[in-house]
DRENNUZA-618782 format. One record per atom (N, C-alpha, C): residue number from 1; residue in three letters; y negated, x negated, z negated. Coordinates in Angstrom, 3 decimals. Atoms other than C-alpha are relative to their C-alpha. Layout:
+-----+------+----------+----------+----------+
!  nr ! rest !       yy !       xx !       zz !
+-----+------+----------+----------+----------+
! NUM !  ALA !        Y !        X !        Z !
...
+-----+------+----------+----------+----------+
END
This chain:
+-----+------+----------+----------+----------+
!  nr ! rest !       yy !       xx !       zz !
+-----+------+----------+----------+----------+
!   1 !  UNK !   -0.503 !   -1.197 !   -0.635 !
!   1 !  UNK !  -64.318 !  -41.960 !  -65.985 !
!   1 !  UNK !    1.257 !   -0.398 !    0.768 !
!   2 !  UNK !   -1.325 !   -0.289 !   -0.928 !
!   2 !  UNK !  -60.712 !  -41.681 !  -64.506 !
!   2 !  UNK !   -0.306 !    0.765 !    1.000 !
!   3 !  UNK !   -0.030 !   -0.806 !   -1.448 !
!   3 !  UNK !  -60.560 !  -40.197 !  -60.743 !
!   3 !  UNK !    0.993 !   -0.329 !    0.254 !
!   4 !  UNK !   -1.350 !   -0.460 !   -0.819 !
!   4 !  UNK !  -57.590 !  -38.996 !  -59.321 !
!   4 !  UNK !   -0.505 !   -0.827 !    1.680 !
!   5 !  UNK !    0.245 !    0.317 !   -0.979 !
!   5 !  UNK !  -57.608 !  -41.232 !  -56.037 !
!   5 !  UNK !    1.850 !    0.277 !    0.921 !
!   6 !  UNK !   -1.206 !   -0.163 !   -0.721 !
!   6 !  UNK !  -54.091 !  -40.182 !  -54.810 !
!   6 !  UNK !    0.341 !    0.232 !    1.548 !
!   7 !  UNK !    0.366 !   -0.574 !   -0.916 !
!   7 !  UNK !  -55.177 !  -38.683 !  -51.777 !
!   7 !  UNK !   -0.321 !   -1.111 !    0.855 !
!   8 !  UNK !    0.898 !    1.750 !   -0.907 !
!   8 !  UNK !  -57.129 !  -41.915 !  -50.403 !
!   8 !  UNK !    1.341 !   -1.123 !   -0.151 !
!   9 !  UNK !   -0.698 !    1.207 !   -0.468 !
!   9 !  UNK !  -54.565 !  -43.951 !  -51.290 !
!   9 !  UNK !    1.197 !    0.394 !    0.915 !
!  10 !  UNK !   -1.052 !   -0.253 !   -0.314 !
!  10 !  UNK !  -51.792 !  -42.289 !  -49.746 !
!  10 !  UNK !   -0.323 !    0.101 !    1.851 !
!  11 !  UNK !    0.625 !    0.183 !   -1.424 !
!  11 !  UNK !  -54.564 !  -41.996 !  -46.425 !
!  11 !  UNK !    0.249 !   -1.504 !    0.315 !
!  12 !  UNK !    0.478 !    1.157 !    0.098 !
!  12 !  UNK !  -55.078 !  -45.742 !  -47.059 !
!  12 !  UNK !    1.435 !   -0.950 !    0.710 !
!  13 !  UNK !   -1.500 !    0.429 !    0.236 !
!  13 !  UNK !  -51.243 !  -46.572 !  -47.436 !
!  13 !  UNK !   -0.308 !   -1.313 !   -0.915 !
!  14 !  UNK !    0.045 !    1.301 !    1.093 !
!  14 !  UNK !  -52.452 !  -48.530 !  -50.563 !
!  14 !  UNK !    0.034 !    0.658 !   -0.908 !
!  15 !  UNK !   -0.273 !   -0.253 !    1.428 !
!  15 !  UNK !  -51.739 !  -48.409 !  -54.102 !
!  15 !  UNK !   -1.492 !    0.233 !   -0.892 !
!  16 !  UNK !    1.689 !    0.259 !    0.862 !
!  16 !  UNK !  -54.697 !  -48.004 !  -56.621 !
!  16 !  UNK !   -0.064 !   -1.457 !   -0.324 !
!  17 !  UNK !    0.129 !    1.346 !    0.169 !
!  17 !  UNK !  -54.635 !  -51.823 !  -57.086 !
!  17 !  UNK !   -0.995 !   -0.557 !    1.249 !
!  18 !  UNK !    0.830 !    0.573 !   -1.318 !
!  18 !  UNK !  -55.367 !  -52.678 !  -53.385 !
!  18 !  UNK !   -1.128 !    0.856 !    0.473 !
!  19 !  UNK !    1.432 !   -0.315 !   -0.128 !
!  19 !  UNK !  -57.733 !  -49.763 !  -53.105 !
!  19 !  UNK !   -1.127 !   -0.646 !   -0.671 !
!  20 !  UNK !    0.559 !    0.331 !    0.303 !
!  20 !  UNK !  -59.529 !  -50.932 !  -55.578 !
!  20 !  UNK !   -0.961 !   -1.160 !    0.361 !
!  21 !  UNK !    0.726 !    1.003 !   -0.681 !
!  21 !  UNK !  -60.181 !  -54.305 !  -53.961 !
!  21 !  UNK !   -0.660 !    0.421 !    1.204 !
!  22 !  UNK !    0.376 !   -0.548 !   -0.937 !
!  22 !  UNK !  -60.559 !  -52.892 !  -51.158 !
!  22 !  UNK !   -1.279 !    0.425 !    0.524 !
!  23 !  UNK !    1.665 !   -0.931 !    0.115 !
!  23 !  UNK !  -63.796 !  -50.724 !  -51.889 !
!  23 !  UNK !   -0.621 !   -1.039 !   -1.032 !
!  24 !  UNK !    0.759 !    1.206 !    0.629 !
!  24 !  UNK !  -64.798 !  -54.387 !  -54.121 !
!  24 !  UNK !   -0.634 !   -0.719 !    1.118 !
!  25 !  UNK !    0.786 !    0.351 !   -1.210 !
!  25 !  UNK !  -64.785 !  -55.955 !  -50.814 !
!  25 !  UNK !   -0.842 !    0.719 !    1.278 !
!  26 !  UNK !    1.052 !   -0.984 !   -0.536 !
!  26 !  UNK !  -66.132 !  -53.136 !  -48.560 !
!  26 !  UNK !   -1.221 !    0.674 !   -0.314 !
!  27 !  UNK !    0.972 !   -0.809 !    0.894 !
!  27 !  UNK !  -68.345 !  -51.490 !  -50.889 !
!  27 !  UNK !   -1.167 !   -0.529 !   -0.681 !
!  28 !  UNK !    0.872 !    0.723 !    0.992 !
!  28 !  UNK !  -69.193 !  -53.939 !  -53.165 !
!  28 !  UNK !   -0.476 !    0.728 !   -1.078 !
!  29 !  UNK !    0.238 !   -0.745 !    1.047 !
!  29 !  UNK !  -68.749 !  -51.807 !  -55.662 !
!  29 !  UNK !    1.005 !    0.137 !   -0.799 !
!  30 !  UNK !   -0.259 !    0.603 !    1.151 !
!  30 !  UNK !  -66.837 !  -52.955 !  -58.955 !
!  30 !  UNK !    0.554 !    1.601 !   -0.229 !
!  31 !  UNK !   -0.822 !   -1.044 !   -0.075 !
!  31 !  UNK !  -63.540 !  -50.320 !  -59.859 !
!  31 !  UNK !    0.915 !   -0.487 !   -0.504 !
!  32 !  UNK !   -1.397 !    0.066 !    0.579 !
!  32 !  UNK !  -60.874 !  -50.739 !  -62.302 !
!  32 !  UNK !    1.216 !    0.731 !    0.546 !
!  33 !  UNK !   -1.150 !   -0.781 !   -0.316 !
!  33 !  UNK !  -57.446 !  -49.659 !  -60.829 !
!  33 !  UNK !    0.722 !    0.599 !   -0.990 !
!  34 !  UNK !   -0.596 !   -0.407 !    1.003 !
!  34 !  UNK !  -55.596 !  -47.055 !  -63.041 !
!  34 !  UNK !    0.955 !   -1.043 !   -0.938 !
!  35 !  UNK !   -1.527 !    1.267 !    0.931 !
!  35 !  UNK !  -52.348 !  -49.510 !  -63.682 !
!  35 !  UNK !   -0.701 !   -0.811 !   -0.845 !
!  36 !  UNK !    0.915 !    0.843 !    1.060 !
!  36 !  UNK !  -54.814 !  -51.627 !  -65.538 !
!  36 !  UNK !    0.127 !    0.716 !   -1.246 !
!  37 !  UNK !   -0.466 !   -0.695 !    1.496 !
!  37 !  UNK !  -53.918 !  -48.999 !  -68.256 !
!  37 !  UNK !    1.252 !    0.414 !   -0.222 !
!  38 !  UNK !   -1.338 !   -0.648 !   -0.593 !
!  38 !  UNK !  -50.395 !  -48.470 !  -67.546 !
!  38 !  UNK !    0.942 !    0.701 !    1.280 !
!  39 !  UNK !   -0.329 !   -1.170 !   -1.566 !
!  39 !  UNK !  -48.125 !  -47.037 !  -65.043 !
!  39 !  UNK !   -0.285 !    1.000 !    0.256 !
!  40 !  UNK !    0.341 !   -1.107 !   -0.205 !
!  40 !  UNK !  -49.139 !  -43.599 !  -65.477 !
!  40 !  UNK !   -1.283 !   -0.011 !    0.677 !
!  41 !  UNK !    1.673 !   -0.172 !   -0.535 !
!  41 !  UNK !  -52.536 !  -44.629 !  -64.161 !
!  41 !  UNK !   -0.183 !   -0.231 !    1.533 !
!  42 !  UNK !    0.186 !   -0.230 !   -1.670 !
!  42 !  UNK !  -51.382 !  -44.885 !  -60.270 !
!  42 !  UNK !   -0.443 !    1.260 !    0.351 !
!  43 !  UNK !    1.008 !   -1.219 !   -0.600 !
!  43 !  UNK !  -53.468 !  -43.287 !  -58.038 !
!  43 !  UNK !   -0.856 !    0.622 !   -0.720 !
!  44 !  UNK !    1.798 !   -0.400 !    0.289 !
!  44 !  UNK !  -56.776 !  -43.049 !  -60.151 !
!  44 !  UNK !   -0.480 !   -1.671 !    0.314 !
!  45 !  UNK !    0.995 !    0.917 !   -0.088 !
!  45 !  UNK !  -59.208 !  -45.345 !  -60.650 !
!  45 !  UNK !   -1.215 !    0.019 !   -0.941 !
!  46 !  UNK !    1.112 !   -0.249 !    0.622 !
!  46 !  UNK !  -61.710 !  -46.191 !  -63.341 !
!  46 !  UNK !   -1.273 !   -0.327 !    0.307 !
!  47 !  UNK !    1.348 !   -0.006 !   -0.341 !
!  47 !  UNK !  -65.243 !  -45.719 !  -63.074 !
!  47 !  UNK !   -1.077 !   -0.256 !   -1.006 !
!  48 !  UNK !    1.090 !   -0.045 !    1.308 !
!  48 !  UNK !  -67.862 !  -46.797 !  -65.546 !
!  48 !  UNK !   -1.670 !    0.433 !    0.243 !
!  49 !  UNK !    1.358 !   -0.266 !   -0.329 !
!  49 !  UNK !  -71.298 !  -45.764 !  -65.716 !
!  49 !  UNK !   -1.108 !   -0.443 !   -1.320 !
!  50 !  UNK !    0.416 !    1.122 !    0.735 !
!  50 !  UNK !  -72.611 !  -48.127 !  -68.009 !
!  50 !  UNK !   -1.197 !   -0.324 !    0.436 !
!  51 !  UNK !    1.681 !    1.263 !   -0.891 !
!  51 !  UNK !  -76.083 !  -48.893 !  -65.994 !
!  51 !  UNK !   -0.671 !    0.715 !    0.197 !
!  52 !  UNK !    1.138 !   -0.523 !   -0.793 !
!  52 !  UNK !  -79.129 !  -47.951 !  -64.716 !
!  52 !  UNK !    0.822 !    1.381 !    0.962 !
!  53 !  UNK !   -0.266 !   -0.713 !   -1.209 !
!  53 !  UNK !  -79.388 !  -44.711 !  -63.057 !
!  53 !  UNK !   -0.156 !   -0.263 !    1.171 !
!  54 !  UNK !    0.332 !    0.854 !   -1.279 !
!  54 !  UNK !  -80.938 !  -46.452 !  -59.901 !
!  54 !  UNK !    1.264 !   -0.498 !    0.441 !
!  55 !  UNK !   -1.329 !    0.635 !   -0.220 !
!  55 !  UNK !  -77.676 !  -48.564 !  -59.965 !
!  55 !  UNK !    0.824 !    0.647 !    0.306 !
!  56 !  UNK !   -1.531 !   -0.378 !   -0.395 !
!  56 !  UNK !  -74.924 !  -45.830 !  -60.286 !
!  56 !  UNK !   -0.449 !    0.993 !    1.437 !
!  57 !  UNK !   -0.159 !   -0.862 !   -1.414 !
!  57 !  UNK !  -76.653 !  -43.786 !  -57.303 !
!  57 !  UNK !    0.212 !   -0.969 !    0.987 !
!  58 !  UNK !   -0.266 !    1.067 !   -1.144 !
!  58 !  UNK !  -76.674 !  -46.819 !  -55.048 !
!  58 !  UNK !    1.679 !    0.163 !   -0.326 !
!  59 !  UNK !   -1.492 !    0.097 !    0.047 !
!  59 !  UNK !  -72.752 !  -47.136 !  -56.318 !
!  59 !  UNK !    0.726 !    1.096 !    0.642 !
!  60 !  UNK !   -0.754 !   -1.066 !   -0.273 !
!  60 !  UNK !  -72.161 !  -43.707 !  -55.883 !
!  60 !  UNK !   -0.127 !    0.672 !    1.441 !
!  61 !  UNK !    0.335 !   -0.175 !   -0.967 !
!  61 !  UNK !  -73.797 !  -43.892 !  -52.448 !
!  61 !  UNK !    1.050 !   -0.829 !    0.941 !
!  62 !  UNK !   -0.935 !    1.436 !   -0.840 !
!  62 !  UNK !  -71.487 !  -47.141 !  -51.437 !
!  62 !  UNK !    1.100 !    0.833 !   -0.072 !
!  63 !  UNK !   -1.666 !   -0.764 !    0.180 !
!  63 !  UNK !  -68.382 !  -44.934 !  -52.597 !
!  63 !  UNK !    0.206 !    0.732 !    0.928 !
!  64 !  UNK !    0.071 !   -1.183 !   -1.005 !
!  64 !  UNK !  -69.249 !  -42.060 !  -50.245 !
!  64 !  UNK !   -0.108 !   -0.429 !    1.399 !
!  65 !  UNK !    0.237 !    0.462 !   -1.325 !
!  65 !  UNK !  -70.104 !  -43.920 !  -47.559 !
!  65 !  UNK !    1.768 !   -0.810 !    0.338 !
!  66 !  UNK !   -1.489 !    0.570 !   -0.590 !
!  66 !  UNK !  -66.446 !  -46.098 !  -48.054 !
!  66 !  UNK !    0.774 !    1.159 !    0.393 !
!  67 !  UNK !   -1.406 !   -1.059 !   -0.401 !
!  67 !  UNK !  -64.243 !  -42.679 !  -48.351 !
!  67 !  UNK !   -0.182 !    0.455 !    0.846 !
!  68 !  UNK !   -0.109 !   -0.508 !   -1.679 !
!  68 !  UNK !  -65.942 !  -41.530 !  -45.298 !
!  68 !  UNK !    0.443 !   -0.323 !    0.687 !
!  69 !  UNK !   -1.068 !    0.937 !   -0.617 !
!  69 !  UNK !  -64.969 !  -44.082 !  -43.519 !
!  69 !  UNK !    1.467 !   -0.043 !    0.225 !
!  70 !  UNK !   -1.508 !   -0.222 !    0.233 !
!  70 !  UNK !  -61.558 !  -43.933 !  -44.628 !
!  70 !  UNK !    0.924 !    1.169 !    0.073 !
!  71 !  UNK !   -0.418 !   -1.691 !   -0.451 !
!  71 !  UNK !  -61.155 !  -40.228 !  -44.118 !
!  71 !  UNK !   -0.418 !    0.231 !    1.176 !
!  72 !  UNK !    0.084 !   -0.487 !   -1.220 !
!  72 !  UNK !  -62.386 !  -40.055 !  -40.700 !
!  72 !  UNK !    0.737 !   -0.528 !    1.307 !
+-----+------+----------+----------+----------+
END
């Protein structure tokens, strides 16, 4: 899945590259940065869901809990 993260990064003052690490090291939760597919892919971010459901709600719980953070 592609997500539009433009918004966060532009809160962040990071690129989709360094978000990405970013929410690897905060989160601990594993995020391809768009540019990984080209330039057109700043400001998303890929998402796989490749796993256990158990797994992507914990992921999708770590995500919500980082952008809160980062939006408040």
């Amino acid at each position: 899945m592609f997500t539009n993260v433009k918004h966060c990064c532009a809160a962040c003052d990071l690129d989709c590259y360094d978000l990405a690490f970013d929410i690897l090291e905060k989160a601990h939760v594993a995020v391809t940065p768009g540019t990984d597919f080209g330039p057109g892919g700043e400001g998303y971010l890929r998402l796989s869901y490749a796993n256990s459901y158990e797994r992507l709600v914990e992921g999708l719980n770590r995500l919500d809990h980082y952008f809160a953070q980062i939006n408040s």
